[in-house]
TINU-346518 format. One line per 4 residues: number of its first residue (from 1); for each residue y, x, z of N, C-alpha, C. Coordinates in steps of 0.2 Angstrom, whole numbers, plus 2048, in hexadecimal, padded with zeros to 3 digits. Each point is the difference from the previous one (the first is absolute). Layout:
N
NUM) Y,X,Z,Y,X,Z,Y,X,Z | ...
//
This chain:
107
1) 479,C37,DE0,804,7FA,801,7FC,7FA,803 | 801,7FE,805,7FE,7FA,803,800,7FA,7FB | 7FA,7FC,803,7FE,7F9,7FB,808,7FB,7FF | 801,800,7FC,805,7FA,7FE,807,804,800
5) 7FF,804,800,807,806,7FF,803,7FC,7F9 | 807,801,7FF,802,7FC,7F8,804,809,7FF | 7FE,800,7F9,800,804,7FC,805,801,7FC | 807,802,7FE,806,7FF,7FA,7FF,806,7FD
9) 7FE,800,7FA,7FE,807,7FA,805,802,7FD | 805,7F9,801,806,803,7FE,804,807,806 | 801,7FC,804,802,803,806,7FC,806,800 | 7FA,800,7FF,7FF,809,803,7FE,803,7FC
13) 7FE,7FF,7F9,803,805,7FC,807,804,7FD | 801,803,7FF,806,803,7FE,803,801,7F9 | 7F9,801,7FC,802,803,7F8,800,7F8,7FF | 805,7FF,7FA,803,7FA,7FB,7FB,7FF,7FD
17) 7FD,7F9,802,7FD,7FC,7FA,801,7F8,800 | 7FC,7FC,7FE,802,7FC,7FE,7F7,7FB,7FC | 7FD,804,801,7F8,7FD,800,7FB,804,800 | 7FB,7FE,805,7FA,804,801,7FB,7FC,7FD
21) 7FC,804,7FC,7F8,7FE,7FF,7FB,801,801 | 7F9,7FD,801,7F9,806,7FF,7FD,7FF,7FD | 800,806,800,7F8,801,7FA,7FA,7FE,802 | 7FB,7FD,7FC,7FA,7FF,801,7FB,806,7FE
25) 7FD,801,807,7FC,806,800,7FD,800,7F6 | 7FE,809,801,7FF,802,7FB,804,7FF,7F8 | 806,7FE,801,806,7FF,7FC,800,807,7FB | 800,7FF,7FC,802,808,7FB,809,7FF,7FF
29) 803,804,7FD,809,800,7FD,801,7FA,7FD | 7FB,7FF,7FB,801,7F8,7FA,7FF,7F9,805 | 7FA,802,805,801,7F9,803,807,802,805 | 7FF,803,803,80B,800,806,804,7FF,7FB
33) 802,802,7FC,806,801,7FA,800,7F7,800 | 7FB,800,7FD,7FE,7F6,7FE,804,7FB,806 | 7FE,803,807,800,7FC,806,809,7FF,801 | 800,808,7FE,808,7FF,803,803,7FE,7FB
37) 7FF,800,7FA,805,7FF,7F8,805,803,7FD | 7FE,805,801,803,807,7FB,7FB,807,803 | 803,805,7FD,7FA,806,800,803,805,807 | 7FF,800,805,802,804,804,7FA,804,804
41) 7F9,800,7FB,7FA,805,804,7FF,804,7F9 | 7FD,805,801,7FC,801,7F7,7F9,7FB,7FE | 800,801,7FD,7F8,7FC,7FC,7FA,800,805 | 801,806,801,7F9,804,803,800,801,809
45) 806,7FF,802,800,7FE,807,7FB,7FA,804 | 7FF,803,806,7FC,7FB,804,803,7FD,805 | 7FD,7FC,802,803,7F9,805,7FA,803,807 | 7FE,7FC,804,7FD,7FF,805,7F9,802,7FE
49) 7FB,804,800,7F8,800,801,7FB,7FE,805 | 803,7FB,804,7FD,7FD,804,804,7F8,802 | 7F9,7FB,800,804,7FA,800,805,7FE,809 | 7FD,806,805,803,7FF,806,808,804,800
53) 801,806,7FB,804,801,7FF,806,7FC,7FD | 807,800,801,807,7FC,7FC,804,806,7FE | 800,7FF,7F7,806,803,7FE,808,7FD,800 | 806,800,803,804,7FE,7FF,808,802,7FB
57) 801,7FD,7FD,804,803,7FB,80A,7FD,804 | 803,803,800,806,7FE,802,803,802,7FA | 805,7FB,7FA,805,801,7FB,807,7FE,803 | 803,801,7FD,807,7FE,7FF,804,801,7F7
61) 7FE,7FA,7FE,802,801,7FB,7FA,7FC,7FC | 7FF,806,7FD,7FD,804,7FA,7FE,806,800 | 800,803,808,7FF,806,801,7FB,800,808 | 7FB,803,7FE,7FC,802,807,803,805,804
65) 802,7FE,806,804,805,805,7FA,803,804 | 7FC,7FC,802,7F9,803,806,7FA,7FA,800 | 7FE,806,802,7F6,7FC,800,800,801,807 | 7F9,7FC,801,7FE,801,808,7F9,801,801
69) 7FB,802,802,7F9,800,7FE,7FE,7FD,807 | 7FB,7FC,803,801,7FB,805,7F5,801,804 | 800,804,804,7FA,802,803,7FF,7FC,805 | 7FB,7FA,800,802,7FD,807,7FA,803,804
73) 7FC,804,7FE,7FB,803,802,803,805,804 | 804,803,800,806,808,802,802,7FE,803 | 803,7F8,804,805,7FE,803,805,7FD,7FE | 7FF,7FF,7FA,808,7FD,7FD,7FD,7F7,7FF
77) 805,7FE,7FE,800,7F8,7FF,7FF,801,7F8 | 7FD,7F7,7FE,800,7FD,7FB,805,7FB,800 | 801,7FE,7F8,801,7FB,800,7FD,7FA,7FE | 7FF,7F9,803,7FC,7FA,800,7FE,801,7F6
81) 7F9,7FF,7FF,7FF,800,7FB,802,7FD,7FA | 804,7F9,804,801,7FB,7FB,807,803,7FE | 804,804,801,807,805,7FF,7FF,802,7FC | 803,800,7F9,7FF,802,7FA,806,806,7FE
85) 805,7FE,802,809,800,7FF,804,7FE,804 | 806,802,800,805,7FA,805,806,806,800 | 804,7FC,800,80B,802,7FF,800,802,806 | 805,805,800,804,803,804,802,7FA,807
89) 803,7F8,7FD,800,7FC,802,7FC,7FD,804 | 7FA,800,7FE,7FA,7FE,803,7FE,804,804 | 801,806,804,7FB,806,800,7FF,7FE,809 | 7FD,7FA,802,801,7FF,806,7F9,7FE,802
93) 7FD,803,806,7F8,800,800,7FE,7FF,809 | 7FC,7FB,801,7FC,802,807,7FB,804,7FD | 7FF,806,808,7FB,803,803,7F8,7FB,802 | 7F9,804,7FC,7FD,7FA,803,7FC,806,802
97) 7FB,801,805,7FD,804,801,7F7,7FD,802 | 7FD,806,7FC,7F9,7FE,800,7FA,805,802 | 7FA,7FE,7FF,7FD,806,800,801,807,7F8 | 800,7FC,7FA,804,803,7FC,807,804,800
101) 804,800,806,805,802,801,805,7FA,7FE | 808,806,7FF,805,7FC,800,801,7FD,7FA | 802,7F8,7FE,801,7FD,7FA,807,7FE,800 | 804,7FE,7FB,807,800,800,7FD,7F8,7FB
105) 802,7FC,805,801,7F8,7FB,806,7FD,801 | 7FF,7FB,7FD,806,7FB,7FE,802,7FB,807 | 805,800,802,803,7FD,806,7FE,7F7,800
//
């Protein structure tokens, strides 16, 4: 994706949600369960093992529909660090490209 590309996550995802989060690397079940506010990992589940890695959680509900696991090492993009969460609503992003690769920020 070229620099400054705008991004709608609503638009190109397809499965039904209604709020993404991320984990902070090394996250166990108890801390995601926590993040997101009800119990949708086991206890004993892992988040991200690496702080350059992003786990992304997509709910709907009360219900986790899909994860994302996020390598910008592989080629994939991250998201701007300071992105904790954000609504379906909000799911609106520029492209910023670096020597780090591709970041997804806030417009």
């Amino acid at each position: 994706m070229p620099e400054g590309t705008q991004v709608d996550l609503a638009q190109v995802l397809s499965i039904p949600w209604d709020r993404a989060v991320l984990m902070e690397p090394y996250s166990d079940g108890v801390a995601m369960n926590e993040r997101l506010g009800f119990r949708g990992f086991r206890d004993d589940a892992s988040g991200p093992m690496d702080e350059a890695n992003q786990f992304v959680v997509f709910v709907q509900g009360q219900t986790v529909v899909s994860t994302a696991s996020l390598f910008p090492e592989s080629g994939s993009f991250r998201f701007d660090p300071t992105i904790t969460e954000f609504s379906r609503e909000d799911a609106k992003f520029v492209v910023e490209r670096s020597g780090a690769g591709v970041t997804l920020t806030r417009p």
